[in-house]
KEROKOL-186906 format. One record per atom (N, C-alpha, C, CB): residue in one letter; atom name; x, y, z. Coordinates in steps of 0.05 Angstrom, whole numbers. Glycine has a CB too. Example, Ala and Ser with C-alpha at 12.3 -4.5 7.8 and 13.67 -1.06 7.14 Angstrom:
<pts>
PT  r   a    east   north      up
PT  A   N     264    -114     156
PT  A  CA     246     -90     156
PT  A   C     264     -66     156
PT  A  CB     226     -89     181
PT  S   N     257     -45     142
PT  S  CA     273     -21     143
PT  S   C     258       1     157
PT  S  CB     282     -12     114
</pts>
This chain:
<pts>
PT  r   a    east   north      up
PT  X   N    1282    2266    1912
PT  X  CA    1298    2288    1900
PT  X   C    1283    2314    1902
PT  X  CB    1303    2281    1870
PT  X   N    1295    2336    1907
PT  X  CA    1280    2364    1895
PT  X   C    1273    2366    1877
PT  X  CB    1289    2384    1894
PT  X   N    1247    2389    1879
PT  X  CA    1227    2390    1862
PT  X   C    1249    2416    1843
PT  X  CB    1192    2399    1879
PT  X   N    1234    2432    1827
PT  X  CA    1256    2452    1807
PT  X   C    1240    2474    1823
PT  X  CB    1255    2453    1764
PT  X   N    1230    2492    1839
PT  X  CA    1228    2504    1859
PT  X   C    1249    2505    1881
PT  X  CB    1209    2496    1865
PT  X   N    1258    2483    1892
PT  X  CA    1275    2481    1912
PT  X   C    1312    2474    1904
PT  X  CB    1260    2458    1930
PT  X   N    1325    2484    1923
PT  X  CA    1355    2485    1915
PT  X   C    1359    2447    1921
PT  X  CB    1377    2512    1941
PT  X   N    1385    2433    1897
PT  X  CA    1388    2413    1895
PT  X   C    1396    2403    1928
PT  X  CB    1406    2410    1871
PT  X   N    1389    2373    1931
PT  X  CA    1392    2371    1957
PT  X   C    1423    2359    1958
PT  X  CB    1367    2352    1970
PT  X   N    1441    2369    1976
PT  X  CA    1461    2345    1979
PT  X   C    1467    2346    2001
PT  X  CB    1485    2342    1964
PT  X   N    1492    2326    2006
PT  X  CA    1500    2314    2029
PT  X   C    1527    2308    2027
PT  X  CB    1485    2293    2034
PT  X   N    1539    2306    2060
PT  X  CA    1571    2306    2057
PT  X   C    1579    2273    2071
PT  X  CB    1587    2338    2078
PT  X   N    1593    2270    2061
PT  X  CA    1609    2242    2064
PT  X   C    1631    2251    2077
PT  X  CB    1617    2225    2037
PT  X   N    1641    2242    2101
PT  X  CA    1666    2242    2111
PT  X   C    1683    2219    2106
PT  X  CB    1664    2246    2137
PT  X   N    1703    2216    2096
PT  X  CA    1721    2196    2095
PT  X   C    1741    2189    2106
PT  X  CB    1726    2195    2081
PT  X   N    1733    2172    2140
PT  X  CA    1753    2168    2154
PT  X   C    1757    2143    2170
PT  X  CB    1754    2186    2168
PT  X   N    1756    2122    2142
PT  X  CA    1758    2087    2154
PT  X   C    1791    2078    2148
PT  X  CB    1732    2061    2130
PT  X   N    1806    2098    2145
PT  X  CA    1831    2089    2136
PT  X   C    1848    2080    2167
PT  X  CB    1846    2117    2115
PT  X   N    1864    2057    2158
PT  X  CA    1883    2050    2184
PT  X   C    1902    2074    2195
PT  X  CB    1905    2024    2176
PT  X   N    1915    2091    2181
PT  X  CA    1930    2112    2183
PT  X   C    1971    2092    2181
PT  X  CB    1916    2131    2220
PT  X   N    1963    2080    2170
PT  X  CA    1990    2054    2167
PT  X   C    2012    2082    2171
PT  X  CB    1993    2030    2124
PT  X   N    2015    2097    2160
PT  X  CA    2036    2117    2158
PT  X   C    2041    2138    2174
PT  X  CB    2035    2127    2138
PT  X   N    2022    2137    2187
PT  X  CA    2020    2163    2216
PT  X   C    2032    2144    2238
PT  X  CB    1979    2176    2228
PT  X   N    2020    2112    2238
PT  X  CA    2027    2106    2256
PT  X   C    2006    2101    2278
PT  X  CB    2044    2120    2259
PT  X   N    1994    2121    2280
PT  X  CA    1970    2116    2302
PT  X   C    1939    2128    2296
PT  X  CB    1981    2132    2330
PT  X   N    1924    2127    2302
PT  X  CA    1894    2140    2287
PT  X   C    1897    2168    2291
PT  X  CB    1862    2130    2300
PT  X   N    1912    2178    2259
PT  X  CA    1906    2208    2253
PT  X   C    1880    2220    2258
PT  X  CB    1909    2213    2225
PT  X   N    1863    2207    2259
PT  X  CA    1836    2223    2259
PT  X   C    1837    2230    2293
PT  X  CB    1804    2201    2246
PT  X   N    1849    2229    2313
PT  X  CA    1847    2230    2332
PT  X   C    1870    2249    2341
PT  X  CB    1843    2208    2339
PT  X   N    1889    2264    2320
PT  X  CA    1910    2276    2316
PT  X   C    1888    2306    2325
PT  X  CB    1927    2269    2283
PT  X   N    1909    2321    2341
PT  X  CA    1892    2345    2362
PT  X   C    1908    2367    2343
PT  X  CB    1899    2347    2407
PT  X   N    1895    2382    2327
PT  X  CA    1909    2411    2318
PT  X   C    1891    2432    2324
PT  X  CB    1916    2413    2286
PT  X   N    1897    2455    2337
PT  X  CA    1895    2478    2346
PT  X   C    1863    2472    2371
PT  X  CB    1893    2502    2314
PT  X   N    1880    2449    2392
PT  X  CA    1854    2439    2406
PT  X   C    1837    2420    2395
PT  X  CB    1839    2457    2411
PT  X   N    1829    2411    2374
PT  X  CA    1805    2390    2366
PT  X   C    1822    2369    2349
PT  X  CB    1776    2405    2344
PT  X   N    1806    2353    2358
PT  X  CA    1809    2326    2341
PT  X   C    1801    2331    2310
PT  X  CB    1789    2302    2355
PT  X   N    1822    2319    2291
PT  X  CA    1827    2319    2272
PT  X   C    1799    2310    2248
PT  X  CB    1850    2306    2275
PT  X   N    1794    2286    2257
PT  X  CA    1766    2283    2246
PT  X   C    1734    2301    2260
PT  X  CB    1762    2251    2249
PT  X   N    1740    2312    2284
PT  X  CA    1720    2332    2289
PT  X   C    1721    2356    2276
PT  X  CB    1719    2339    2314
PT  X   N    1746    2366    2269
PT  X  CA    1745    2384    2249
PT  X   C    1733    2385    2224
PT  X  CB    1763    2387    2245
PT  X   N    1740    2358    2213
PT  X  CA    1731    2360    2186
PT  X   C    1697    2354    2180
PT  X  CB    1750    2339    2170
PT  X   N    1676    2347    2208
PT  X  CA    1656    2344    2209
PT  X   C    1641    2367    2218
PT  X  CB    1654    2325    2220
PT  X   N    1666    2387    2222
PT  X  CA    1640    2414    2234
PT  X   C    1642    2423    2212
PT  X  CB    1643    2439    2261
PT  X   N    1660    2427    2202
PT  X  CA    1672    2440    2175
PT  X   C    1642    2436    2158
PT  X  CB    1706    2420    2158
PT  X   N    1642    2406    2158
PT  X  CA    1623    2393    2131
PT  X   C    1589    2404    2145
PT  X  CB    1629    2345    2128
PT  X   N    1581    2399    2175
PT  X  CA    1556    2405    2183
PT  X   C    1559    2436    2175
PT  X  CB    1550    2396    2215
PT  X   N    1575    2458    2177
PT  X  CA    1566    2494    2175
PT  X   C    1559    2493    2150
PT  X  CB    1592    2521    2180
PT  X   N    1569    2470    2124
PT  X  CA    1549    2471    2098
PT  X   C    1528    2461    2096
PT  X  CB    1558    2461    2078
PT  X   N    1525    2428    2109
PT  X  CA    1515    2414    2099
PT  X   C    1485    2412    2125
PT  X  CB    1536    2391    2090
PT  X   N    1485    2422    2151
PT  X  CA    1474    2422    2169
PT  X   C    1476    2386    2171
PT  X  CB    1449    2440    2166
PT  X   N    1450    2371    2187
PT  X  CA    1449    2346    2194
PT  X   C    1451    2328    2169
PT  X  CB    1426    2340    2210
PT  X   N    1462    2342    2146
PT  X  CA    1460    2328    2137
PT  X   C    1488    2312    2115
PT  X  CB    1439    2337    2132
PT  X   N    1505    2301    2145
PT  X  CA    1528    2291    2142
PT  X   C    1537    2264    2154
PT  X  CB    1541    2308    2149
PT  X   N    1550    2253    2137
PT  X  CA    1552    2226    2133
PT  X   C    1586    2215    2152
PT  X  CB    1549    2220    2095
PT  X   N    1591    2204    2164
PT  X  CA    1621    2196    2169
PT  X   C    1627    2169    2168
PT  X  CB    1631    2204    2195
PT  X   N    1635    2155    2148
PT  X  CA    1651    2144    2150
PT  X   C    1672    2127    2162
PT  X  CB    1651    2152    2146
PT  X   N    1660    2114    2179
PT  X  CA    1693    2095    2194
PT  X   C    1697    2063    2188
PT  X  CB    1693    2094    2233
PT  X   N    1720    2051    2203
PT  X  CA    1727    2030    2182
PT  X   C    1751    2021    2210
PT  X  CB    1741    2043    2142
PT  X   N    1776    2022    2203
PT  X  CA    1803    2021    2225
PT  X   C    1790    2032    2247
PT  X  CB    1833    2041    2217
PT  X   N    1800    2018    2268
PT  X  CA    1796    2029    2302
PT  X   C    1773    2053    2297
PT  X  CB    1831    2045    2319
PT  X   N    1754    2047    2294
PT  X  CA    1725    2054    2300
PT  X   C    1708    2054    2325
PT  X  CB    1711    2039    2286
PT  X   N    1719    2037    2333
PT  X  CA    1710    2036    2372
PT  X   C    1726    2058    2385
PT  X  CB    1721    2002    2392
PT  X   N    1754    2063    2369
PT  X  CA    1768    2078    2389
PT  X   C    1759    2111    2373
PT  X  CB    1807    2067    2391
PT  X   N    1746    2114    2354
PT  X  CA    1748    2139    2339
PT  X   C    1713    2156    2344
PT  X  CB    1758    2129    2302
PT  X   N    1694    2134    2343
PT  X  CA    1671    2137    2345
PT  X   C    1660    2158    2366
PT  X  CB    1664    2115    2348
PT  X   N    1675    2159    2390
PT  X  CA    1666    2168    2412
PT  X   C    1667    2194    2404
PT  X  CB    1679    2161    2436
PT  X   N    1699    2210    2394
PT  X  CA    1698    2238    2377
PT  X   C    1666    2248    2369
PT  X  CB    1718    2233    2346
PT  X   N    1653    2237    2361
PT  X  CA    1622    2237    2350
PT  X   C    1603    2241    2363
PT  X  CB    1614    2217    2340
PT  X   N    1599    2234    2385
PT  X  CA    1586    2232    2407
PT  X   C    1563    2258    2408
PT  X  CB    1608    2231    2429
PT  X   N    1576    2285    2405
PT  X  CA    1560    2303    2415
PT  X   C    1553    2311    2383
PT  X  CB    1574    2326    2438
PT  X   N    1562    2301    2359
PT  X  CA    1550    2307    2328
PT  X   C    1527    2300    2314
PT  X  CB    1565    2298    2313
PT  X   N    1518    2315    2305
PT  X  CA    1487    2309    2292
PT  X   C    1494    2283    2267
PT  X  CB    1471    2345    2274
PT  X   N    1531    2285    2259
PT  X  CA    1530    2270    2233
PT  X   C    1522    2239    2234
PT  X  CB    1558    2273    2221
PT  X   N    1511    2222    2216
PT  X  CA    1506    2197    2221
PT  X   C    1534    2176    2215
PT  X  CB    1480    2190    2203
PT  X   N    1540    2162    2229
PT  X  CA    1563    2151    2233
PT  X   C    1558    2123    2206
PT  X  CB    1566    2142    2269
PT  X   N    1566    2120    2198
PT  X  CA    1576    2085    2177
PT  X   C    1589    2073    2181
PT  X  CB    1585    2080    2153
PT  X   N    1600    2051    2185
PT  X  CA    1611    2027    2193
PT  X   C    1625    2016    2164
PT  X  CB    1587    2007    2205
PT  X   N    1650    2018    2161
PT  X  CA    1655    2006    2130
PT  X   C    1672    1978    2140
PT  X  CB    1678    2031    2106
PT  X   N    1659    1956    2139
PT  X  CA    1674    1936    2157
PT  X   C    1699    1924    2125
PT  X  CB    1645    1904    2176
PT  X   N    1695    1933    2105
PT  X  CA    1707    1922    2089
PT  X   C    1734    1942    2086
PT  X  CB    1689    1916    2065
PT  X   N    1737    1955    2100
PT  X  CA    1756    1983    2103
PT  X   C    1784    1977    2091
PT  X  CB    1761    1992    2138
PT  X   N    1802    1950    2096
PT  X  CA    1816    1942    2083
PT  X   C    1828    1942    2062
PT  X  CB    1812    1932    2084
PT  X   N    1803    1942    2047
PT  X  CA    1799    1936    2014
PT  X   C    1809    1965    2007
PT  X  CB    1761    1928    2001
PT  X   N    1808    1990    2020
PT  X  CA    1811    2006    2007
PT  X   C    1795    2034    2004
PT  X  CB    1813    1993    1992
PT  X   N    1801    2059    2007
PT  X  CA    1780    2079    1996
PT  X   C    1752    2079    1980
PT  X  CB    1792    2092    1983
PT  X   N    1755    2056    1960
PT  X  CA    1735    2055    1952
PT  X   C    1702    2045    1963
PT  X  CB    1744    2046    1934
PT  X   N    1720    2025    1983
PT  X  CA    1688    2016    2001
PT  X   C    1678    2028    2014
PT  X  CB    1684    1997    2017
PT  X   N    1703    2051    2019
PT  X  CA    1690    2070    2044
PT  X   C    1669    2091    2018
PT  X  CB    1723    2095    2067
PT  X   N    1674    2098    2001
PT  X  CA    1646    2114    1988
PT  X   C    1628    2097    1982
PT  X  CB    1650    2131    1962
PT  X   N    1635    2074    1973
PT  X  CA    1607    2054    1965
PT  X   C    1594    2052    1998
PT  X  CB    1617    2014    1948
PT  X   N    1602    2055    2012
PT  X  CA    1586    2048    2045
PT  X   C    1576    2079    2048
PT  X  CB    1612    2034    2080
PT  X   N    1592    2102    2042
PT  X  CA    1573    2124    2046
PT  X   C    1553    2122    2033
PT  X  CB    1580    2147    2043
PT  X   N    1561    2120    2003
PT  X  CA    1536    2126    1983
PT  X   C    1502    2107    1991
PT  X  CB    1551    2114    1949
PT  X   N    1510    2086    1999
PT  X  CA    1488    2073    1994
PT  X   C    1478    2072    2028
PT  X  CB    1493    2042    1977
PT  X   N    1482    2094    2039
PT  X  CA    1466    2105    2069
PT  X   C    1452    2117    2055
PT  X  CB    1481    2124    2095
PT  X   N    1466    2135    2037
PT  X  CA    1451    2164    2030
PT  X   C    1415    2159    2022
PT  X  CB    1469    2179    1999
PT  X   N    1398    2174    2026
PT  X  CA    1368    2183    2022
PT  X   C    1365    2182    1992
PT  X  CB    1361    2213    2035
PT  X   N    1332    2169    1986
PT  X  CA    1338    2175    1961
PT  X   C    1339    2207    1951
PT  X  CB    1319    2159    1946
PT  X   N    1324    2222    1968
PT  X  CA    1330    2246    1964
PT  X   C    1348    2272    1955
PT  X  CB    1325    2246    1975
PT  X   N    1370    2253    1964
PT  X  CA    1400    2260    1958
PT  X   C    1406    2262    1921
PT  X  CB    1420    2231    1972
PT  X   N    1411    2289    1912
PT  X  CA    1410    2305    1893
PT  X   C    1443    2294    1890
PT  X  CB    1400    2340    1899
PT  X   N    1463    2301    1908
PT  X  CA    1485    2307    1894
PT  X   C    1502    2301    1920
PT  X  CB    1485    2338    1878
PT  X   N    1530    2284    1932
PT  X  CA    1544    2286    1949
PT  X   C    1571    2299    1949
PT  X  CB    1543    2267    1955
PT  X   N    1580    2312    1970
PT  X  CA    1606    2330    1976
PT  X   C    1620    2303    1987
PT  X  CB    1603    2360    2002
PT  X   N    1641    2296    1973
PT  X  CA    1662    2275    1984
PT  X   C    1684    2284    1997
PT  X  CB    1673    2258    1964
PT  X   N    1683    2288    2026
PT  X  CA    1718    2300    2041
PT  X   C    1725    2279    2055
PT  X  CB    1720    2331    2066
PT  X   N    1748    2280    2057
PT  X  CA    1778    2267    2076
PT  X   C    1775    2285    2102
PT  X  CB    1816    2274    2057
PT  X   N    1782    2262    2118
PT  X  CA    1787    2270    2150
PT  X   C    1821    2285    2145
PT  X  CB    1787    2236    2178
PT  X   N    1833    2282    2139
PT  X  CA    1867    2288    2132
PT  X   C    1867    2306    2118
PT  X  CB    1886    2267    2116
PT  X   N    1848    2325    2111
PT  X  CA    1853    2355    2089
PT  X   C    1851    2373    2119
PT  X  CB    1819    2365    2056
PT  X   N    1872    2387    2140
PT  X  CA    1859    2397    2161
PT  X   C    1856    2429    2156
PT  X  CB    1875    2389    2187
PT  X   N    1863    2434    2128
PT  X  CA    1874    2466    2121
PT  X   C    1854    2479    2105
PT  X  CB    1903    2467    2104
PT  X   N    1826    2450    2093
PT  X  CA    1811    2457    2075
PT  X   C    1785    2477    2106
PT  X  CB    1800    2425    2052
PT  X   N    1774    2491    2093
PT  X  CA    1754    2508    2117
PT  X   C    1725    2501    2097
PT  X  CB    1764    2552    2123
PT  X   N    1713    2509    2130
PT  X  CA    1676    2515    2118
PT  X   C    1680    2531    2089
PT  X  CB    1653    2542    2145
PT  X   N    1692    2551    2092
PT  X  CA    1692    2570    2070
PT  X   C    1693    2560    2039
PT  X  CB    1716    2587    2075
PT  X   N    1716    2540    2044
PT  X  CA    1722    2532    2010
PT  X   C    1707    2511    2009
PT  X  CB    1753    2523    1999
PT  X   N    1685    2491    2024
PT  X  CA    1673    2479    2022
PT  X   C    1648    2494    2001
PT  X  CB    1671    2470    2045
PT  X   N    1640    2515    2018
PT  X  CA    1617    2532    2014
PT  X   C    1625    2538    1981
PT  X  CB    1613    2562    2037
PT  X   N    1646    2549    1979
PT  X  CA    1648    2555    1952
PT  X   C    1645    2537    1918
PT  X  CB    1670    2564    1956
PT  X   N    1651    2512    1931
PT  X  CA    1646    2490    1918
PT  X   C    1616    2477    1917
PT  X  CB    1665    2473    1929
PT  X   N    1601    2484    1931
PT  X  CA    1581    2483    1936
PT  X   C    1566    2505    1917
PT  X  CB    1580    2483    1964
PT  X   N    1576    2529    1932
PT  X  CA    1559    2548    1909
PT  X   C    1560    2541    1875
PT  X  CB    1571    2580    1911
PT  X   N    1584    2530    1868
PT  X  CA    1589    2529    1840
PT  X   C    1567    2505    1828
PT  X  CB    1624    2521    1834
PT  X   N    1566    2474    1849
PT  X  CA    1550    2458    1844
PT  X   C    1524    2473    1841
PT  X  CB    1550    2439    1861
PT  X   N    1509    2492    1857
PT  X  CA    1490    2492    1855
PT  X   C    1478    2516    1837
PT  X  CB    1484    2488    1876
PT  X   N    1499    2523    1820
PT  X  CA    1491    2538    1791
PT  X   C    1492    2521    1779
PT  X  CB    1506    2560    1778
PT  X   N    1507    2494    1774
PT  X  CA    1493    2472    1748
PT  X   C    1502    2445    1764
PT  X  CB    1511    2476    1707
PT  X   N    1479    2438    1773
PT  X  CA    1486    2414    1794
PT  X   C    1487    2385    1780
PT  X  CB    1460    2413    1819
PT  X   N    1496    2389    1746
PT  X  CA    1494    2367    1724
PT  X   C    1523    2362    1722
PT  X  CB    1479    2377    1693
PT  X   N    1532    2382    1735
PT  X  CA    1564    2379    1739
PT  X   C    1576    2364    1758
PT  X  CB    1576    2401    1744
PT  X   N    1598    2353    1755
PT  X  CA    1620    2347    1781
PT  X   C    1626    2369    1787
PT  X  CB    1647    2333    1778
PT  X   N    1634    2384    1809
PT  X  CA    1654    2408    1823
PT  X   C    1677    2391    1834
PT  X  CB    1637    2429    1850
PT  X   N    1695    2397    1832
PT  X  CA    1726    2391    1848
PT  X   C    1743    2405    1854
PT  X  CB    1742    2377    1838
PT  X   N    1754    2405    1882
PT  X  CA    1776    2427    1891
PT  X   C    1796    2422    1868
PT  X  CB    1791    2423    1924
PT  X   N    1811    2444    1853
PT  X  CA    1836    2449    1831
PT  X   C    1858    2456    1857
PT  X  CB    1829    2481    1804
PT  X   N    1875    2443    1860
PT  X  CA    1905    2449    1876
PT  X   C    1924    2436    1865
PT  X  CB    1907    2442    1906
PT  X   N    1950    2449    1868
PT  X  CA    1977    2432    1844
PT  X   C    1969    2425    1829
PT  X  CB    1995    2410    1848
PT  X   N    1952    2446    1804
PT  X  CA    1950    2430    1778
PT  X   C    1933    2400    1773
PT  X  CB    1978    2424    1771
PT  X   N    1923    2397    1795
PT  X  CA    1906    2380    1798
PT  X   C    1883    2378    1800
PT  X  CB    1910    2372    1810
PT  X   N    1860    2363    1799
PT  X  CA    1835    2361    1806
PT  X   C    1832    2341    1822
PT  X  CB    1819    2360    1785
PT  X   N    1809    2340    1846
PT  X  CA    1811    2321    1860
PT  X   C    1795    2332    1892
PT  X  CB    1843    2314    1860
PT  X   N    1791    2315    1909
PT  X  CA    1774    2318    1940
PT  X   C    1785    2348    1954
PT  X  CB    1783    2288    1964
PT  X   N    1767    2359    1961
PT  X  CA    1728    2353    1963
PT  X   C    1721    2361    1932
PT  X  CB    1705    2383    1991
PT  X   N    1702    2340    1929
PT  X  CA    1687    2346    1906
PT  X   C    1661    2339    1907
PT  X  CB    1696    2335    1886
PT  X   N    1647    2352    1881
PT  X  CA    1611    2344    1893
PT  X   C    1609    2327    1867
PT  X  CB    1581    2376    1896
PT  X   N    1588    2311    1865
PT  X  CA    1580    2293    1846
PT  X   C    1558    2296    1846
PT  X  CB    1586    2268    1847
PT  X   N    1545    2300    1823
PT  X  CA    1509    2297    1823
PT  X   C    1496    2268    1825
PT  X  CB    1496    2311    1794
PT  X   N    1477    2262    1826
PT  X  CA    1470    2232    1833
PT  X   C    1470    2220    1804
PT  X  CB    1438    2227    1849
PT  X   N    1471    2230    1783
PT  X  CA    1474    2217    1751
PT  X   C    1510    2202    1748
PT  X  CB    1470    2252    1721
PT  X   N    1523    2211    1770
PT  X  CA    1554    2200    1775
PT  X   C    1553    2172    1796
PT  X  CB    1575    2228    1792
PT  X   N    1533    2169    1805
PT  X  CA    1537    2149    1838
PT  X   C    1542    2123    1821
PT  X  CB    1501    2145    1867
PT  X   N    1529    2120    1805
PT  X  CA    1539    2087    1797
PT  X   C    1569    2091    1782
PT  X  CB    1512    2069    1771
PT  X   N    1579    2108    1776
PT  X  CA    1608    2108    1770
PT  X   C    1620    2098    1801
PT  X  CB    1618    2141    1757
PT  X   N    1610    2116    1812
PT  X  CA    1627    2123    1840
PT  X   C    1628    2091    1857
PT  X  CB    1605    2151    1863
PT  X   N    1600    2076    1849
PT  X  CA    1604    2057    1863
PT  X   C    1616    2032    1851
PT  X  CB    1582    2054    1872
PT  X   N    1619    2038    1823
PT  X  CA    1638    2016    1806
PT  X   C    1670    2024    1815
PT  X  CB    1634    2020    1767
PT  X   N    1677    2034    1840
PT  X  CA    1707    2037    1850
PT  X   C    1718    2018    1864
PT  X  CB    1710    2057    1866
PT  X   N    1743    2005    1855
PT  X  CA    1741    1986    1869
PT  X   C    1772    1987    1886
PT  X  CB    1734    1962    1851
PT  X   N    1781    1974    1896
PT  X  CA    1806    1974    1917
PT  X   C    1817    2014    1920
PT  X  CB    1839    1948    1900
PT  X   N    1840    2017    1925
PT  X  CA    1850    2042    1938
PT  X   C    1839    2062    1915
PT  X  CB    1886    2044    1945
PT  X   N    1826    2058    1898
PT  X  CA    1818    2081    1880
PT  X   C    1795    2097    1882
PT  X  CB    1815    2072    1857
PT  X   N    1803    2126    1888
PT  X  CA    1787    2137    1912
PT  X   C    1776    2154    1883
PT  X  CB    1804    2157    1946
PT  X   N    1757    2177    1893
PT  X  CA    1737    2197    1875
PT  X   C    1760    2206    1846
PT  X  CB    1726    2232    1900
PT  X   N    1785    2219    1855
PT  X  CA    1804    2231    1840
PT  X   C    1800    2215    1804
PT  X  CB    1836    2225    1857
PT  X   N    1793    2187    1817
PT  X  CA    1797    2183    1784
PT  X   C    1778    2176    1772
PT  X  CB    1814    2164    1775
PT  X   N    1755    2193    1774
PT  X  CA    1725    2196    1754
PT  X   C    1734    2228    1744
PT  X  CB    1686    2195    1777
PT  X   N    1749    2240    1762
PT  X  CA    1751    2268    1753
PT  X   C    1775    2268    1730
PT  X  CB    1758    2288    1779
PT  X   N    1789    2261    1710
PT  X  CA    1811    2257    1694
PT  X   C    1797    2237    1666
PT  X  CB    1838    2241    1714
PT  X   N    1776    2225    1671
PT  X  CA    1759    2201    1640
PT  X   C    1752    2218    1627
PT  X  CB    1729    2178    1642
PT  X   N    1744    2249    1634
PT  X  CA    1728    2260    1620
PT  X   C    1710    2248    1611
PT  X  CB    1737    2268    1606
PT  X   N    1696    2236    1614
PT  X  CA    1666    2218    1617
PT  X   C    1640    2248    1629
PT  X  CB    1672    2184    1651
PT  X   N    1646    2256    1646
PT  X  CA    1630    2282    1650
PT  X   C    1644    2305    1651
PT  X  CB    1614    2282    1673
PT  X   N    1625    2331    1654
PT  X  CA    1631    2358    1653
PT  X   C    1641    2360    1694
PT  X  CB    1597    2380    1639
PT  X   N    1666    2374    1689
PT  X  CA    1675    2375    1710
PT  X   C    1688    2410    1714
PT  X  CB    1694    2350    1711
PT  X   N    1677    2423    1738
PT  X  CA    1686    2449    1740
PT  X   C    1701    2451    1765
PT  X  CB    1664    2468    1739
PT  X   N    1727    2460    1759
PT  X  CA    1740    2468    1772
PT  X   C    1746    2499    1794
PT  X  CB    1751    2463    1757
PT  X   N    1748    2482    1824
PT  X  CA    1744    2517    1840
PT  X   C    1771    2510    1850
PT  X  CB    1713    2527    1870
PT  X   N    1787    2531    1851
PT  X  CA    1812    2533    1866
PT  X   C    1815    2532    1899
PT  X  CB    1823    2557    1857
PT  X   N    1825    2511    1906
PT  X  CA    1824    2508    1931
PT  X   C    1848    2497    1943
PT  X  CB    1804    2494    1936
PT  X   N    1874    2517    1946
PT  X  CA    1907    2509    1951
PT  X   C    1901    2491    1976
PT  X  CB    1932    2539    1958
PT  X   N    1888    2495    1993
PT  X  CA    1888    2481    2018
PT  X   C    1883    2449    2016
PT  X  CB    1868    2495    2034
PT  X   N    1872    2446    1998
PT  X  CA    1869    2414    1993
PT  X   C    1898    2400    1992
PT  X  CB    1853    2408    1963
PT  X   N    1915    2417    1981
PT  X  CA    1937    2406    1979
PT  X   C    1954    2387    2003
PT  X  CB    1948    2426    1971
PT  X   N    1942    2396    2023
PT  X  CA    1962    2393    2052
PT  X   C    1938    2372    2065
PT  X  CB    1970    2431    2075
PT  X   N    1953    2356    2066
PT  X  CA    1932    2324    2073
PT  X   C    1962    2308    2101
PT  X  CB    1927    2291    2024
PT  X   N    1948    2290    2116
PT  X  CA    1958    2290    2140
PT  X   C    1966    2249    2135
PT  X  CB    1931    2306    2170
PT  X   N    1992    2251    2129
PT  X  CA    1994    2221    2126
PT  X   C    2019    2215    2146
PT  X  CB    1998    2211    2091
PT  X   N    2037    2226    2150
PT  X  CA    2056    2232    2165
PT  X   C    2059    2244    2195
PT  X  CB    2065    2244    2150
PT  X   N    2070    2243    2210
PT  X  CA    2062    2262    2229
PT  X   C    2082    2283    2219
PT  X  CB    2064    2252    2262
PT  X   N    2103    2284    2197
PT  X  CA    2126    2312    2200
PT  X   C    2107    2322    2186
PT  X  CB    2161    2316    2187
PT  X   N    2085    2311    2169
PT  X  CA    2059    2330    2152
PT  X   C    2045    2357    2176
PT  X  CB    2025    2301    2142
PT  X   N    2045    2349    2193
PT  X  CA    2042    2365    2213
PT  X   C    2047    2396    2215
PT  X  CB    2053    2354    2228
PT  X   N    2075    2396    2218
PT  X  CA    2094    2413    2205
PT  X   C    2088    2427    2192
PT  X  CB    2108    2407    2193
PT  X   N    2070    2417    2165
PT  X  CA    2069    2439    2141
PT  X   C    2046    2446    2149
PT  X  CB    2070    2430    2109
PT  X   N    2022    2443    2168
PT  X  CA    2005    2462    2170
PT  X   C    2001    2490    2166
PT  X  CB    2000    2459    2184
PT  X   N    1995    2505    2154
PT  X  CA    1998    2532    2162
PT  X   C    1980    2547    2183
PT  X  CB    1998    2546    2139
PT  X   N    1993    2555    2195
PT  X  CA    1982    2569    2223
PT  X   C    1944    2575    2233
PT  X  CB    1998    2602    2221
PT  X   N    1943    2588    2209
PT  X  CA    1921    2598    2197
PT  X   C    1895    2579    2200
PT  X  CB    1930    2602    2168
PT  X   N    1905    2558    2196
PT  X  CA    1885    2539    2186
PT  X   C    1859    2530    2192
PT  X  CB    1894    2520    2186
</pts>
C-alpha cells in the first residue's frame, strides 16, 4: 500500500467476460468511430490508470484477446464467466497487487463514458480515498466506480449476475456521488448503437 506521503495507489478493472447473449455476437469487438469497442474502454482506463490496468475476459476470449495485443493492460481469464458478473470482479480483484489502495470498476459496454469522467471520479477518490466514488446517472448510482481496499471483501462476497451497483444502495459505507450522464448509455443491443451520441 502507499505510504501517507504518496497519492493512494489504484487500479482499473475492465469488465469484459460477458457472452453478449443480446447483441448476439461479441460486443466487445463492436467497431465505433474506428476501434473496437473493448479497446476503447482500455485506453480510456490506461490515460488514468497508466499500466496499471486489469481486463477481464470470460465468453470467446480466444476470439477477443488478440484486440490486446499491442496493450500494456494485463489480461484475466474468468473461466467461471457463466456464473455471472460477479466472478468476473472476484477474478479481477484477486490479480490485483497487494499494493493496490483502491480499484476503478468499468464495463466494456459504457462506449460514451471518456478518459475525462474517469479522471474526475478519480480525483474525488483521491480527496478521501475511505470512500466509494460512483458515476450518479438517471438518478442512479452505479459503474465506473472506485472502491477503497476496506470494500474488496464485500466486493468479493458477490455472487451470480450481481455486479458492483449493489454495495452502492446498503449504505453499509460512505459513498460520493460524481455526475456522469454518459454512463447511462451501455451497449446490449445492437439498435443501442443508435443512441450513441456522436460526440462520444
Amino acid at each position: 500500500m502507499s505510504t501517507a506521503a504518496d497519492p493512494p495507489a489504484l487500479h482499473v478493472i475492465v469488465l469484459a467476460a460477458g457472452a453478449s447473449r443480446r447483441f448476439g455476437s461479441p460486443k466487445q469487438l463492436v467497431r465505433i468511430r474506428g476501434q473496437a469497442l473493448l479497446r476503447l474502454a482500455v485506453e480510456h482506463a490506461a490515460q488514468v490508470a497508466g499500466q496499471a490496468v486489469t481486463v477481464v475476459l470470460g465468453a470467446h476470449a480466444a476470439e477477443i484477446a488478440p484486440l490486446l495485443k499491442a496493450c500494456s493492460a494485463a489480461i484475466v481469464l474468468n473461466r467461471a464467466w457463466a456464473e455471472g458478473i460477479a466472478s468476473s470482479i472476484r477474478a479481477g480483484l484477486t490479480s490485483l497487487p497487494s499494493s493496490c489502495d483502491g480499484v476503478l470498476l468499468t464495463l466494456a459496454d459504457q462506449p460514451a463514458v471518456t478518459s475525462e469522467d474517469l479522471r474526475r471520479l478519480v480525483a474525488a477518490w483521491r480527496r478521501d480515498p475511505r470512500c466509494i466514488v460512483a458515476a450518479q446517472y438517471a438518478a442512479i448510482l452505479g459503474v465506473p466506480a472506485i472502491f477503497p481496499r476496506a470494500q474488496f471483501p464485500a466486493l468479493l462476497a458477490l455472487r451470480g449476475d450481481q455486479g458492483a451497483r449493489a454495495l452502492l444502495n446498503r449504505g453499509a459505507a460512505a459513498v460520493i456521488g460524481v455526475p456522469v450522464p454518459a454512463a447511462a448509455v451501455d451497449i446490449d443491443r445492437p439498435e443501442d448503437l443508435l443512441d450513441l451520441p456522436e460526440t462520444s
